[in-house]
TIKOLKE-136912 format. One record per residue (C-alpha): residue number from 1; x, y, z. Coordinates in Angstrom, 2 decimals. Last residue first. Layout:
residues N
NUM:X:Y:Z
...
This chain:
residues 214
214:126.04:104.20:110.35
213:125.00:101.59:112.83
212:124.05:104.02:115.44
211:121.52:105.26:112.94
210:120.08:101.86:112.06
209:119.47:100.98:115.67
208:117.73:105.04:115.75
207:115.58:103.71:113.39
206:114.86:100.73:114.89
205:114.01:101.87:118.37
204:111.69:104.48:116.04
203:109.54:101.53:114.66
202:109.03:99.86:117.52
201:107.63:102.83:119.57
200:106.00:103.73:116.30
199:103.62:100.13:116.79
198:101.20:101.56:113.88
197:97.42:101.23:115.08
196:95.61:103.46:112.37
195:96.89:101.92:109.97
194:99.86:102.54:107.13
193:102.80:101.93:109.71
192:101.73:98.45:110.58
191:103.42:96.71:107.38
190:106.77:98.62:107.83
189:108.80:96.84:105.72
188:112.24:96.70:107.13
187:115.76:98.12:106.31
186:116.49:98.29:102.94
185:120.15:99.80:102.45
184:120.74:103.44:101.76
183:123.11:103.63:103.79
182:121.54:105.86:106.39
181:119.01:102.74:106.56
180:116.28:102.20:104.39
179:112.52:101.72:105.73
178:109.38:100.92:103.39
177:106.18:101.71:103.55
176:103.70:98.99:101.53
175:100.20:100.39:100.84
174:99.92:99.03:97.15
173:98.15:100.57:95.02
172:95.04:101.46:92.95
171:93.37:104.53:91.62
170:89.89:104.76:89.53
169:87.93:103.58:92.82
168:89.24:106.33:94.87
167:90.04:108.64:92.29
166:86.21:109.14:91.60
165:85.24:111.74:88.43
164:88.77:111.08:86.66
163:89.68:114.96:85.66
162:93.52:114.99:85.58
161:93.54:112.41:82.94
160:95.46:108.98:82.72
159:94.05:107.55:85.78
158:96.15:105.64:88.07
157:96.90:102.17:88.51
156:100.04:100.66:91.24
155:101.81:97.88:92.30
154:105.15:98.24:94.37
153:107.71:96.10:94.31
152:110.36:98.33:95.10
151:112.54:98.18:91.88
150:109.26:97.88:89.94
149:107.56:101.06:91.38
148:110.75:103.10:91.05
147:110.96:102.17:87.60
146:107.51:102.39:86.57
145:107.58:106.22:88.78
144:110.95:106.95:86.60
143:109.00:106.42:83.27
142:105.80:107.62:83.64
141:107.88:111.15:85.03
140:108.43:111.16:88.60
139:107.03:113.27:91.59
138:108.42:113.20:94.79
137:107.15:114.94:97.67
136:110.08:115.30:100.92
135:109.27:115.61:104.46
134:112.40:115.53:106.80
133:113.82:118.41:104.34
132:111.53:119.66:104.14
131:108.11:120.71:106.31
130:105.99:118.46:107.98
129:102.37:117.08:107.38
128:100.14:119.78:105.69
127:103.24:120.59:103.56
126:103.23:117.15:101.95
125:100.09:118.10:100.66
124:101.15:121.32:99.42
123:103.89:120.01:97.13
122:101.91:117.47:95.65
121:99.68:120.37:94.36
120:101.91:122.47:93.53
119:104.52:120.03:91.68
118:100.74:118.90:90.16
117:99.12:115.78:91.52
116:95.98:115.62:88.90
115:97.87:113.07:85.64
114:101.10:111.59:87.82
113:98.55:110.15:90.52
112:101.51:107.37:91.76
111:102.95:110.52:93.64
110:105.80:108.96:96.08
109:106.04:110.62:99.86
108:109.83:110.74:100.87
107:109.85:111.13:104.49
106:113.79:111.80:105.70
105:114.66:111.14:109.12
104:117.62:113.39:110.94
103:115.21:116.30:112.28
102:113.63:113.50:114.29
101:116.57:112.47:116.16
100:116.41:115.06:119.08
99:112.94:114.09:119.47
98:112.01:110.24:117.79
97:108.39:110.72:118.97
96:107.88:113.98:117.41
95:108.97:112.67:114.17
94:107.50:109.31:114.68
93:103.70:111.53:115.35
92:104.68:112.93:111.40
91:105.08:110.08:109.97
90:101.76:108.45:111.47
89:100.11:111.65:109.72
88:101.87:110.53:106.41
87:100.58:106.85:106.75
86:97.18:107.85:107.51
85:97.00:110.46:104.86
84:97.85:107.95:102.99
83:95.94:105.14:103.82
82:92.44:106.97:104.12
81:90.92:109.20:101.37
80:93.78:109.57:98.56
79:93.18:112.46:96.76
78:97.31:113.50:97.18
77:98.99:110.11:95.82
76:100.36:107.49:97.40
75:104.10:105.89:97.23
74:105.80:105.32:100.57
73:109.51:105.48:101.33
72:110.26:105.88:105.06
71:114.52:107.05:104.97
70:117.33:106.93:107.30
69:119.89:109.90:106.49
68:123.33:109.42:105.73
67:122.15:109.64:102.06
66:119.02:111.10:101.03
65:120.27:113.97:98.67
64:121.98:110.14:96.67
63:119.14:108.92:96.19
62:118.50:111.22:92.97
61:116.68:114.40:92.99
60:115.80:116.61:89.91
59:114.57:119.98:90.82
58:111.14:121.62:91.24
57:112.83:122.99:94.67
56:109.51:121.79:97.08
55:108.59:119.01:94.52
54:111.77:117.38:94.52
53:111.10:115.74:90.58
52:112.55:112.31:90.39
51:115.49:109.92:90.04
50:115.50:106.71:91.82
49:117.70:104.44:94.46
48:117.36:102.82:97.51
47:119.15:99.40:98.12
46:117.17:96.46:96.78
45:115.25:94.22:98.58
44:116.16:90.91:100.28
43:119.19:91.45:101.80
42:117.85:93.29:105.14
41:113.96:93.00:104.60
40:112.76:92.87:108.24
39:108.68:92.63:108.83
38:107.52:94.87:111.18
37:104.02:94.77:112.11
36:103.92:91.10:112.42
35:101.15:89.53:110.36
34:97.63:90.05:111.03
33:97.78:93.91:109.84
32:96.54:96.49:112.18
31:93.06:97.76:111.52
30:90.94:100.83:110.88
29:93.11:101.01:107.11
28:91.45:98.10:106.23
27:88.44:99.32:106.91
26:89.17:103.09:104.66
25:89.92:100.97:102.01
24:93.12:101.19:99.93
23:93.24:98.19:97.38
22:96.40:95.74:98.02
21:98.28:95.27:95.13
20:99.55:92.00:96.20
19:103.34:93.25:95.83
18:103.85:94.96:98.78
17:102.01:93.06:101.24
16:101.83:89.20:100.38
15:104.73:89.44:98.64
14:106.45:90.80:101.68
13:104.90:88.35:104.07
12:105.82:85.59:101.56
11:109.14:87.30:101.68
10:109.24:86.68:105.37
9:108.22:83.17:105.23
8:111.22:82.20:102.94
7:113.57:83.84:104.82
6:112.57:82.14:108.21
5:112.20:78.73:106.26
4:115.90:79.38:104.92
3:117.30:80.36:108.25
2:115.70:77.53:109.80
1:112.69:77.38:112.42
């Protein structure tokens, strides 16, 4: 296969993934993804950047706290039933798996659920699965989560209200988890990482490839 066809296929995958808007259901979630579970994105997403609310300090926090530090970038929000607690609890087993190199990843959980997850809120949640500065809850205004969310792709809808009677059909997004290196370069798009058959073996080799490269 060419290097064009190759590139082309792979941001299929990723349009596929990230942008499709992919509804969170607790089957989907059961399974691993047909596709391969890492899908690289070197040169064909842009570098990490934002500027949010760090929950645990209540400060701003721009990409630049993150640098020299590999980084999984999801956006979820705290009511979620399956996917994200999934994904964060899959963060949290890569920690332990990566040992000695743990304490250098950087989880940065996104709040797409602006209207119920609170600093408090948002804060304790990310609590439950690892304590800064590896986990990190961000939490934008409108403005800074659409700009995050369009830089990466990512589709979300969330309520406008903090009192939406069922978040799980009232809230949509996309599952994708994304992987930036030290430099704050996309990495890989770590379509596995979200179910509850994630290949972390994989996933920390390339980590720690992206670490020796920095």
């Amino acid at each position: 296969m060419s290097r064009q066809a190759l590139d082309r296929r792979t941001m299929l995958g990723l349009s596929g993934l990230a942008l499709g808007g992919l509804a969170l259901r607790s089957a989907w979630a059961d399974s691993a993804p047909a596709g391969p579970a890492i899908v690289p994105l070197e040169g064909h997403l842009p570098p990490l950047a934002f500027r949010m609310e760090d929950v645990e300090t209540g400060r701003p926090v721009t990409e630049a706290a993150f640098r020299g530090h590999p980084v999984i970038l999801y956006f979820g929000f705290t009511r979620c039933p399956d996917t994200c607690p999934l994904t964060m609890q899959n963060a949290a087993k890569l920690v332990t798996l990566l040992g000695k190199d743990g304490p250098d990843l950087r989880v940065a959980f996104v709040t797409i659920d602006l209207a119920y997850d609170t600093q408090a809120r948002l804060k304790a949640y990310v609590a439950k699965f690892g304590k800064p500065p590896v986990f990190t809850g961000l939490r934008g205004t409108p403005a800074e989560l659409k700009a995050a969310a369009k830089r990466f792709g990512v589709y979300y809808r969330a309520p406008t209200g903090p009192d939406s009677p069922d978040p799980e059909s009232a809230i949509r997004h996309s599952s994708a988890t994304y992987l930036f290196g030290p430099d704050g370069r996309a990495v890989a798009l770590l379509a596995s990482f979200p179910t509850s058959r994630p290949d972390l073996p994989a996933v920390a080799a390339l980590i720690r490839k992206t670490m020796d490269r920095s």
